[in-house]
TORMARTI-408635 format. One record per residue (C-alpha): residue number from 1; x, y, z. Coordinates in Angstrom, 2 decimals. Layout:
NODE    n        x        y        z
NODE  NUM        X        Y        Z
...
***
This chain:
NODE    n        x        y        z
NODE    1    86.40   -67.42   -21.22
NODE    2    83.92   -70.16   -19.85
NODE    3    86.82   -71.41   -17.49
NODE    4    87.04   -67.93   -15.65
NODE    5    83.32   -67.04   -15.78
NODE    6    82.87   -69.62   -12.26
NODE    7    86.15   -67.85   -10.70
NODE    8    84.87   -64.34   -11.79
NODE    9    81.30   -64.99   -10.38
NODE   10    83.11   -66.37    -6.63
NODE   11    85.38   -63.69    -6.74
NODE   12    82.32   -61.13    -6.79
NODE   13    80.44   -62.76    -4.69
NODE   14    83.08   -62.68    -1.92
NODE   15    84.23   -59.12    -2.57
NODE   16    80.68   -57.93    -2.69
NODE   17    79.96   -59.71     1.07
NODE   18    83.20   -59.38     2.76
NODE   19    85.46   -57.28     1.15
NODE   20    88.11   -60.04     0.82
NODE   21    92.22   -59.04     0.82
NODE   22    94.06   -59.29    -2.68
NODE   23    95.69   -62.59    -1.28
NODE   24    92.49   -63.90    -0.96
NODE   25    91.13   -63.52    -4.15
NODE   26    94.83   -64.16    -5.65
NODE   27    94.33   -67.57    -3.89
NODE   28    90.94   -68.24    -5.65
NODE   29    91.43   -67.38    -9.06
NODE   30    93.95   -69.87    -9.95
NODE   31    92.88   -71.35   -12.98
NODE   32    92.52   -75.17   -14.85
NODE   33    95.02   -76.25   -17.18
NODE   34    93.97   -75.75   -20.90
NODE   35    93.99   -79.56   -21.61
NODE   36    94.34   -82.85   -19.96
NODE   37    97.90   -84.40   -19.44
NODE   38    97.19   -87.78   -20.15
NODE   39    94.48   -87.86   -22.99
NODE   40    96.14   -88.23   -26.18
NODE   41    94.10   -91.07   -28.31
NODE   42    92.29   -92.11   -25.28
NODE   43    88.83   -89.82   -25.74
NODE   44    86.67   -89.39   -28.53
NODE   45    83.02   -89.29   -27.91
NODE   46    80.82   -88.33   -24.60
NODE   47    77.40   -89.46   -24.21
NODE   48    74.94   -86.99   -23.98
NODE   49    73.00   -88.73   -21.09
NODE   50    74.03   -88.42   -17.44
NODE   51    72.92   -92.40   -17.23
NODE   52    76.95   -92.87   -18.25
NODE   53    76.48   -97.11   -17.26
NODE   54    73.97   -97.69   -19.63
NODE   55    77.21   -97.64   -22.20
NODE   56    78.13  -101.52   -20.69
NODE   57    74.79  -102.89   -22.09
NODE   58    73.83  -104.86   -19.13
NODE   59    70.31  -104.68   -18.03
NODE   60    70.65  -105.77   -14.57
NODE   61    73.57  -103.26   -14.04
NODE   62    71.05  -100.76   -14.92
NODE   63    68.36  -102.28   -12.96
NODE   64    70.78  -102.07    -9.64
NODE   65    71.93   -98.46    -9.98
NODE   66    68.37   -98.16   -10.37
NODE   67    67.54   -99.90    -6.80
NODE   68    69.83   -97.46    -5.37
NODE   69    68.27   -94.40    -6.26
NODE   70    65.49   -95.86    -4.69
NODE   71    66.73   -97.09    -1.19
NODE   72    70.03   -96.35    -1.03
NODE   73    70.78   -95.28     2.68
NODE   74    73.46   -93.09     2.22
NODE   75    71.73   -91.13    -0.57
NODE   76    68.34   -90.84     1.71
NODE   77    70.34   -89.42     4.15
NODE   78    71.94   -86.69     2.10
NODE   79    68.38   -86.15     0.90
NODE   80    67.00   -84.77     4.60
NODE   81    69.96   -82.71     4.76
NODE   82    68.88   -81.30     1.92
NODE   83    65.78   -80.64     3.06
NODE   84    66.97   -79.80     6.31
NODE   85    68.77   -77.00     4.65
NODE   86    65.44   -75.71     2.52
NODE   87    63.47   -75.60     6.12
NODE   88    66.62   -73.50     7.35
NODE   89    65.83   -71.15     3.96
NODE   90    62.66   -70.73     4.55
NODE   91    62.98   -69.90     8.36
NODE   92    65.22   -67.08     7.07
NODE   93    62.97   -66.03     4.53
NODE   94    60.39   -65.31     7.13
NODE   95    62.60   -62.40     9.05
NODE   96    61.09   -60.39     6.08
NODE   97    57.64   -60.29     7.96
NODE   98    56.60   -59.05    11.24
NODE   99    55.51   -61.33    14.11
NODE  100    51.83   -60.87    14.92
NODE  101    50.37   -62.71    18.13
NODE  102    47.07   -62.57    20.14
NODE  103    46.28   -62.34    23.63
NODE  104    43.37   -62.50    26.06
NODE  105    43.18   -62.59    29.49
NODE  106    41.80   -62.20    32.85
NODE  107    42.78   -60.76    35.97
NODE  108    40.92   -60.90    39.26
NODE  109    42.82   -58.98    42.62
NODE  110    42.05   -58.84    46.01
NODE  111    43.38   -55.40    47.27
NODE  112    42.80   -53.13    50.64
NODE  113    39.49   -55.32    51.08
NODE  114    38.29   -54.96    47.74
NODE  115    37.97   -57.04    44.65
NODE  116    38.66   -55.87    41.36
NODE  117    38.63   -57.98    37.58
NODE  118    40.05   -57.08    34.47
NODE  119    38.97   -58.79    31.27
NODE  120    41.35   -58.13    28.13
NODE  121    42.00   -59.00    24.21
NODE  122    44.38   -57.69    21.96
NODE  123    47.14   -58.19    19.23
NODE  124    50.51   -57.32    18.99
NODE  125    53.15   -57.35    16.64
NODE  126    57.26   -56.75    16.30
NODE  127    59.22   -56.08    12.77
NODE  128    62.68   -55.60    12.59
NODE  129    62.72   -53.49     8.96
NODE  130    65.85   -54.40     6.93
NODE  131    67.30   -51.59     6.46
NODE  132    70.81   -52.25     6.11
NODE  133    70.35   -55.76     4.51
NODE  134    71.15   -57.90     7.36
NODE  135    68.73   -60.43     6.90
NODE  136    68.89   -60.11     3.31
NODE  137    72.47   -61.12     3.89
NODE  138    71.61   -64.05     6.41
NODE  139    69.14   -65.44     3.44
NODE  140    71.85   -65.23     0.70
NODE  141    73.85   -67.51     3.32
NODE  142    71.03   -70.10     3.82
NODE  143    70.53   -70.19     0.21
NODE  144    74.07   -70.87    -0.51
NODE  145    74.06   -73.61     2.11
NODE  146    70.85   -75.13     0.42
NODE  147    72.34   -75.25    -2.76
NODE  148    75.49   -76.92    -1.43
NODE  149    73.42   -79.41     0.39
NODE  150    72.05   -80.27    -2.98
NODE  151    74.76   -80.75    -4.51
NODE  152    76.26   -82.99    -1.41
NODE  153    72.79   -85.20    -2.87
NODE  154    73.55   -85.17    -6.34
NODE  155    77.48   -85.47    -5.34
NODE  156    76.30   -88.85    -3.20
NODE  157    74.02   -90.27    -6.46
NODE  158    77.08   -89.83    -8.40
NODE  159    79.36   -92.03    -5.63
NODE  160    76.04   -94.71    -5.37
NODE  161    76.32   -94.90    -9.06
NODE  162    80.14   -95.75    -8.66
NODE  163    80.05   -98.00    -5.83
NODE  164    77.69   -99.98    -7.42
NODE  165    79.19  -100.20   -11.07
NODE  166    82.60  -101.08    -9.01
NODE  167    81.02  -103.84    -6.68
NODE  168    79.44  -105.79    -9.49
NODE  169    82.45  -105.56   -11.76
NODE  170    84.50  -106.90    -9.07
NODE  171    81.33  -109.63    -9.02
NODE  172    81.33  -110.64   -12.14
NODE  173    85.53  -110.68   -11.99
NODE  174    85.44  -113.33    -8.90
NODE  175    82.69  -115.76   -10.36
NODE  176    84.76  -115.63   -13.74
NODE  177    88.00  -116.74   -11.45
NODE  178    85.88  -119.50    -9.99
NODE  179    84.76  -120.51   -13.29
NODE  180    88.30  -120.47   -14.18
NODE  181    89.39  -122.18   -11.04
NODE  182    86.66  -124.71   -11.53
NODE  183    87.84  -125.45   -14.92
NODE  184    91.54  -126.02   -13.99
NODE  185    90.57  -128.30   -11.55
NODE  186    88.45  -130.39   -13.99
NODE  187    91.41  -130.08   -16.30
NODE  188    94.31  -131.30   -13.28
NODE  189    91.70  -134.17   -12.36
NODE  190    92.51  -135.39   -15.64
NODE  191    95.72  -134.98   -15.22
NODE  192    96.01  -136.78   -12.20
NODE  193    94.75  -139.54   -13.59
NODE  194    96.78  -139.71   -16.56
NODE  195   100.09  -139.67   -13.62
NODE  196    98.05  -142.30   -11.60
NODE  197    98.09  -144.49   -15.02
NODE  198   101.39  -144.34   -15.51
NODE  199   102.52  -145.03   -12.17
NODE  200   100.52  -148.02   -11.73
NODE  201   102.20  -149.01   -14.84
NODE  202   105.55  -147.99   -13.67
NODE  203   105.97  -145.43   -15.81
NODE  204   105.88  -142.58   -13.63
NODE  205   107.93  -141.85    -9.93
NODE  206   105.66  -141.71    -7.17
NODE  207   106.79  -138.04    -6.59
NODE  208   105.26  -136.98    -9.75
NODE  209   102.18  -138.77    -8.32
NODE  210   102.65  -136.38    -5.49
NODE  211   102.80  -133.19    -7.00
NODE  212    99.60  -133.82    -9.36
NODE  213    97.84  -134.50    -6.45
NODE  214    99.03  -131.66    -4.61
NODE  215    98.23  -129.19    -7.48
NODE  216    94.68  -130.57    -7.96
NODE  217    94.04  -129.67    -4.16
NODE  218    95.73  -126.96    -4.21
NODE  219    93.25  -125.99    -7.26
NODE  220    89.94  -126.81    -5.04
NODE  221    91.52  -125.37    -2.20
NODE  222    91.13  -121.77    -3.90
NODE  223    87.45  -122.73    -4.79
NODE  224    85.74  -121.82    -1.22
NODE  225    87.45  -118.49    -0.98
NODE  226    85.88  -117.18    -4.42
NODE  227    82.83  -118.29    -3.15
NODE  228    83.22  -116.49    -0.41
NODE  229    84.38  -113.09    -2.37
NODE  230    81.62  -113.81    -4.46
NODE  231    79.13  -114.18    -1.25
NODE  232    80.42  -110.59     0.38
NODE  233    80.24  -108.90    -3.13
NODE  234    76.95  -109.96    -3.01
NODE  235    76.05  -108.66     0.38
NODE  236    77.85  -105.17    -0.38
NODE  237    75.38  -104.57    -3.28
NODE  238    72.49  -105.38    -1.27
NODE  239    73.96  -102.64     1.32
NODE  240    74.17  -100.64    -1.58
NODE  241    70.46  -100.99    -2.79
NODE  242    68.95  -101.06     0.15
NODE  243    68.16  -104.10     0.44
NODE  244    69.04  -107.80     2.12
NODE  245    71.59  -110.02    -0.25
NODE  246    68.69  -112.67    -0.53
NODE  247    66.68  -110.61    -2.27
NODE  248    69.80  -109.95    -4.82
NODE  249    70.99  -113.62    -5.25
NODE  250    68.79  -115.00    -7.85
NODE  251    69.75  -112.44    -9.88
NODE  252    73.12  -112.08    -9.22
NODE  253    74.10  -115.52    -8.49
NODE  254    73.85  -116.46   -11.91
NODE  255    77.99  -116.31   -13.98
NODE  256    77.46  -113.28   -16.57
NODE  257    80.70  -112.07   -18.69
NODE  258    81.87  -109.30   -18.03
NODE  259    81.07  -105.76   -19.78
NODE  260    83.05  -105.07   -23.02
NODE  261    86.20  -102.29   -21.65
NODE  262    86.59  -100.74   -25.03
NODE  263    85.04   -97.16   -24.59
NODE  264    85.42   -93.86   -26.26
NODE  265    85.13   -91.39   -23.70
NODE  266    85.45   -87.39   -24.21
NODE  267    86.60   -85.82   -21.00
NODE  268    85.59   -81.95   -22.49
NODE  269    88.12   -79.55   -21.59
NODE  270    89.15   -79.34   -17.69
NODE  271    86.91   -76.10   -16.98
NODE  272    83.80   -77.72   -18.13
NODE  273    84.37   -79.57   -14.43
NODE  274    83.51   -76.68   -12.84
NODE  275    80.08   -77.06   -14.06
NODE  276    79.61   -81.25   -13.93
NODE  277    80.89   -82.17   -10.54
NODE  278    79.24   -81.84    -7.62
NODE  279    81.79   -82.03    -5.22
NODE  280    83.00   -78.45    -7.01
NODE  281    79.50   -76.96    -7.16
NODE  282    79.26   -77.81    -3.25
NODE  283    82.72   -76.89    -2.15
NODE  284    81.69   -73.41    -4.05
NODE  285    78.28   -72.68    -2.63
NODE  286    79.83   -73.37     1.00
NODE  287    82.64   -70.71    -0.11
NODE  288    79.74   -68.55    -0.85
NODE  289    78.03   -69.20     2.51
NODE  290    81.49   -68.46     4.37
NODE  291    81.37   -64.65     2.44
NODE  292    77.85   -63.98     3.32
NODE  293    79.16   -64.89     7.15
NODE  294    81.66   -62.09     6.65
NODE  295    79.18   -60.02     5.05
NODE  296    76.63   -60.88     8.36
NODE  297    79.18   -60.25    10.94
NODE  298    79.93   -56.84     9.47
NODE  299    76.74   -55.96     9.45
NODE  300    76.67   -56.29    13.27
NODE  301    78.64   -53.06    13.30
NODE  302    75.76   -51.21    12.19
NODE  303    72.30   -50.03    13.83
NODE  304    68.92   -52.30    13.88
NODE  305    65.83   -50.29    13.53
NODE  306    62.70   -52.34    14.85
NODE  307    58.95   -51.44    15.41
NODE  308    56.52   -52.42    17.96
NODE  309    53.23   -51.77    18.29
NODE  310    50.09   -53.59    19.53
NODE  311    46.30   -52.99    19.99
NODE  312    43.58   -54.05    22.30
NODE  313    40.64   -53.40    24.69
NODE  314    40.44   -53.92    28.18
NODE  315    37.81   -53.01    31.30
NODE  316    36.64   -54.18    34.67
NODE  317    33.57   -55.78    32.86
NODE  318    33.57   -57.83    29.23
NODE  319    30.45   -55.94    28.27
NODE  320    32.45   -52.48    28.82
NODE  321    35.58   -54.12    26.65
NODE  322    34.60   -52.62    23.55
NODE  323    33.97   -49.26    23.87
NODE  324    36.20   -46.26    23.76
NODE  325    37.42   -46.07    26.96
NODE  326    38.22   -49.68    27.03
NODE  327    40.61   -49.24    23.60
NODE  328    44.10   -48.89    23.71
NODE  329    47.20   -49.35    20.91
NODE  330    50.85   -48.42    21.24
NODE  331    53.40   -47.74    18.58
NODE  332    57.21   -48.07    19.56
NODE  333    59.93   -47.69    16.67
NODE  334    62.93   -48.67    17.84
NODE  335    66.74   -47.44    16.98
NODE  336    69.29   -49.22    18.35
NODE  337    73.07   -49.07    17.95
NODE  338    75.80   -50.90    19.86
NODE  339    78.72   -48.48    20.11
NODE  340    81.09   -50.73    22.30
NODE  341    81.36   -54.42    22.77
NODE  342    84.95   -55.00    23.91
NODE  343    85.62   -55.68    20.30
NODE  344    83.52   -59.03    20.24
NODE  345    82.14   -57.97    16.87
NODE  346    85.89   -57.21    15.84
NODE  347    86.51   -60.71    16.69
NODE  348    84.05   -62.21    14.79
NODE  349    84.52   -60.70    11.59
NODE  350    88.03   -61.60    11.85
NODE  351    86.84   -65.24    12.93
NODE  352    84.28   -65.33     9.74
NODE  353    87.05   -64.19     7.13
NODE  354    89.34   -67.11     8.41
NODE  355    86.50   -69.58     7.93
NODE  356    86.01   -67.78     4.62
NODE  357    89.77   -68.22     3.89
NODE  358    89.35   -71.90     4.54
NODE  359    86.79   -71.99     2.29
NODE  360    88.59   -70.53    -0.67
NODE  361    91.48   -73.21     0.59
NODE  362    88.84   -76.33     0.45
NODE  363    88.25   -74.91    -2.92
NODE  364    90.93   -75.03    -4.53
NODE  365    92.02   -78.24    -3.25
NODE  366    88.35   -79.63    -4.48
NODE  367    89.45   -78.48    -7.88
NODE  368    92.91   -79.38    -8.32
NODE  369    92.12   -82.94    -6.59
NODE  370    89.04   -83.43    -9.21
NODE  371    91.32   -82.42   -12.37
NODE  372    93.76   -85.73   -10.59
NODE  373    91.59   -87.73   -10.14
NODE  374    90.36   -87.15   -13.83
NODE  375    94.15   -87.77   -15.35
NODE  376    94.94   -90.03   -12.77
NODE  377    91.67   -92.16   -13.99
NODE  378    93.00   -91.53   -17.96
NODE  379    96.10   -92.81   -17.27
NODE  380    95.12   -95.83   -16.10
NODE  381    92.55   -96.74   -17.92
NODE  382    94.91   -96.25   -20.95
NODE  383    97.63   -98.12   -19.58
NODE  384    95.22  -101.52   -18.78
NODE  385    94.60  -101.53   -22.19
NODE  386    97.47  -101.87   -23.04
NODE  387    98.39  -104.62   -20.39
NODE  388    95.10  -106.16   -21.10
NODE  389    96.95  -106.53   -24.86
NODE  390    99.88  -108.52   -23.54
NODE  391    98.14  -110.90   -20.84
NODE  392    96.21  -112.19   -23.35
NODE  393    99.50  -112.74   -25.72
NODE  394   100.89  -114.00   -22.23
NODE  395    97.60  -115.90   -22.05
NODE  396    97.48  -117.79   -25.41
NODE  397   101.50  -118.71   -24.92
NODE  398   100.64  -120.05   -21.87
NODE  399    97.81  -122.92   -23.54
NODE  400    99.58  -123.84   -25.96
NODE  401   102.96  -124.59   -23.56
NODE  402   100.38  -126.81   -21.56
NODE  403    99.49  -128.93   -24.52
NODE  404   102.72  -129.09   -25.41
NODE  405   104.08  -130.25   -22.11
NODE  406   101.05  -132.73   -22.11
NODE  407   101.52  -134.33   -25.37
NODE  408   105.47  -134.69   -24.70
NODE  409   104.79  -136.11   -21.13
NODE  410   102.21  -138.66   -22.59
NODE  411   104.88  -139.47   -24.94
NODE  412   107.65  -139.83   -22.20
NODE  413   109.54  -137.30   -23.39
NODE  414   109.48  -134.57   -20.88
NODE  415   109.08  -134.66   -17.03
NODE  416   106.21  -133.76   -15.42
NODE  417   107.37  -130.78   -13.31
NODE  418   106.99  -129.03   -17.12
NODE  419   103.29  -130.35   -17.02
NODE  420   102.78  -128.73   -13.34
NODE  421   104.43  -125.65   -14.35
NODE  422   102.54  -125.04   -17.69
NODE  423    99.39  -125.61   -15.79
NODE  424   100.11  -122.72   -12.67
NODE  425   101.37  -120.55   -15.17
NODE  426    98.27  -121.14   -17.44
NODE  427    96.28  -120.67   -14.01
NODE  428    98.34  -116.89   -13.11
NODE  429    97.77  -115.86   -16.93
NODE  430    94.03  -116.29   -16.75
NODE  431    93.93  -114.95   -13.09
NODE  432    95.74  -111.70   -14.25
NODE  433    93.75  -111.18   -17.74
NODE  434    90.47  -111.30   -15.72
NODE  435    91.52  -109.09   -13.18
NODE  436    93.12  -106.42   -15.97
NODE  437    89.83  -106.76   -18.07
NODE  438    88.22  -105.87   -14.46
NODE  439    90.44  -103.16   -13.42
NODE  440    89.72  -101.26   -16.66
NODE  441    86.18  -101.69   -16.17
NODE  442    86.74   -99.99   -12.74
NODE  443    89.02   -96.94   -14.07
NODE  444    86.75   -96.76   -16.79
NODE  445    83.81   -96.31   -14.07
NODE  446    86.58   -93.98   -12.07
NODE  447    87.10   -91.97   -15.13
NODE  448    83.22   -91.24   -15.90
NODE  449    82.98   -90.54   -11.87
NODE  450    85.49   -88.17   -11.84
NODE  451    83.85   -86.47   -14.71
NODE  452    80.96   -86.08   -12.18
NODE  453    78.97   -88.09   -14.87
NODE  454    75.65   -90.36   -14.03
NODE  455    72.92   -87.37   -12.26
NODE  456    72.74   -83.71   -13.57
NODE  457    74.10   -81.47   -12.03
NODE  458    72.02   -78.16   -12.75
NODE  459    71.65   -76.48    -9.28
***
């Protein structure tokens, strides 16, 4: 029942502002999939806390997502709209009330030889009464655009939260390659000398010479690059925070292992979407906001009734302003209909149900596209695992074919092209473990994102 109740309360809502088509609503209430396609053994437990990165046990993670919430650009932006939006409310809210203004004045005129002055002060004030809900209507709309606004800001925390978790996993990946890197090329140095040795002994051709030589550059020639990867990394974060990457290297400049990938992550049941992720909760409030349009333009079709009415003395003299003859008021209610437009109004209802249609389309999409992303993100995740399982059987094959190939070179038994081939593919192994261990850090983060985890969501 709890996946319907969200499709139940939209289809209301439009039927009760616009009187939407069967199609329409047809096209709305199209229902989540029971389960998830791709998340057998792969879930167990959700934390109860939206603060989903806190699960990798690294302070400074913490500490960064933090700094964004602060000064994140992006997110401060989506927070004036926001407000924007509650100003817009508020302005609507006030059609309840009459407007009330004051005048005074003075006249002085020079006619047929004569002078004459007239001194007045007075109020006057306007109300259009809402009697057939129009601007009742027009504040449902703002209101629905004021929620969706908010939940563009809590939709734009959850993507900060993401782009950050992402950007210093890739980090962390790229300073463990140049640690790797680093290490190789130690390793090759000695290896190079070992070749020099023997050549100057004459037991080595001066080709293998060559091609130790060659790897070992080849090895530092990767070096400046990482750094580089590892520089821009840097620089995104600071984007990301708010801040300029020299406030972020000391901390960040510093080789940290990477988070542990082995999480146990309940995804709920599909519906329960409809309730975490923002993207959903803003895509729905807009569809609200498009029915109340409907709802508004329809309205157009019916009469206004205002009042007007204003009070006030006036005379030749001030002293004579506030006596009898110098008072004056007026009352004017007001009844008016417009009985032909050359079907403008026709044209706009029809104009507001095809936004409204739109709406429902953008919808639907938003849901369907957040339940893919969520299987898409289980899949993988589940499937780096695994591959995470055989690089490091790839990985461990790999060292132990190097000090093979080392020991039998040394002894003259094998040539050195096995030497130079143990050591690249020792090199790719560790390259391709790191990056795997990263990549399910990142669908990992993907998953908990698309579960519009990391900010509540309560609007």
């Amino acid at each position: 029942m709890q996946k319907l109740s969200r499709f139940l309360l939209l289809l209301c809502i439009a039927l009760s502002y616009a009187g939407t088509t069967k199609a329409a609503t047809d096209n709305l209430c199209r229902p989540l999939p029971d389960s998830w396609k791709y998340s057998e053994g792969a879930v167990q437990t959700l934390p109860s806390s939206d603060g989903w990165w806190s699960l990798f046990d690294d302070p400074l993670l913490d500490s960064l997502i933090s700094m964004g919430e602060d000064a994140n650009l992006d997110l401060a932006m989506a927070y004036r709209r926001m407000q924007a939006a509650a100003t817009q409310m508020t302005a609507a809210r006030a059609a309840y009330y009459p407007t009330v203004g004051l005048s005074a004045g003075y006249t002085r005129e020079h006619l047929g030889g004569e002078n004459s002055n007239q001194w007045s002060l007075g109020a006057s004030a306007s109300w259009q009464i809402d009697v057939f809900g129009r601007v009742h209507a027009a504040l449902k709309q703002k209101k629905a655009l004021y929620k969706a606004s908010r939940a563009e800001w809590t939709g734009a925390m959850v993507t900060m939260a993401g782009s950050i978790a992402t950007t210093y996993i890739q980090l962390r990946v790229w300073q463990a390659e140049l640690a790797v890197a680093s290490r190789h090329a130690e390793v090759q140095d000695s290896i190079t000398a070992l070749v020099n040795a023997r050549f100057e002994c004459g037991l080595a051709a001066k080709p293998q010479l060559a091609q130790a030589q060659a790897t070992l550059h080849s090895l530092k020639a990767s070096i400046p690059q990482l750094k580089t990867s590892i520089a821009t990394a840097i620089s995104s974060l600071a984007l990301l925070t708010g801040r300029y990457p020299g406030e972020l290297e000391p901390m960040l400049m510093p080789a940290r292992a990477l988070p542990d990938y082995h999480h146990l992550v309940s995804t709920g049941v599909p519906a329960e979407l409809l309730r975490r992720r923002p993207d959903i909760l803003q895509a729905e409030y807009q569809l609200a906001a498009a029915a109340a349009a409907v709802g508004i333009a329809k309205k157009d079709f019916l009469p206004t009734l205002s009042l007007e009415g204003s009070v006030g003395v006036a005379a030749p003299r001030p002293g004579d302003m506030f006596t009898s003859e110098g008072f004056h008021y007026s009352i004017a209610p007001t009844l008016s209909w417009t009985v032909f437009d050359g079907f403008a109004r026709r044209a706009a209802v029809a104009s507001a149900r095809e936004e409204m249609e739109e709406q429902i389309a953008s919808y639907n999409y938003t849901v369907i596209n957040a339940y893919n992303e969520v299987g898409n993100a289980l899949v993988q995740y589940r499937n780096l695992i695994q591959q995470i399982g055989e690089y490091e059987q790839a990985t461990n094959n790999a060292r132990e074919f190097l000090h093979l190939s080392l020991d039998l070179y040394t002894q003259g038994l094998s040539p050195y092209s096995d030497v130079a081939t143990a050591q690249q593919n020792l090199l790719d192994y560790n390259n391709s473990l790191l990056v795997a261990r990263g990549d399910a850090l990142t669908a990992l983060i993907n998953l908990y994102e698309a579960l519009g985890g990391g900010f509540s969501s309560d609007i």
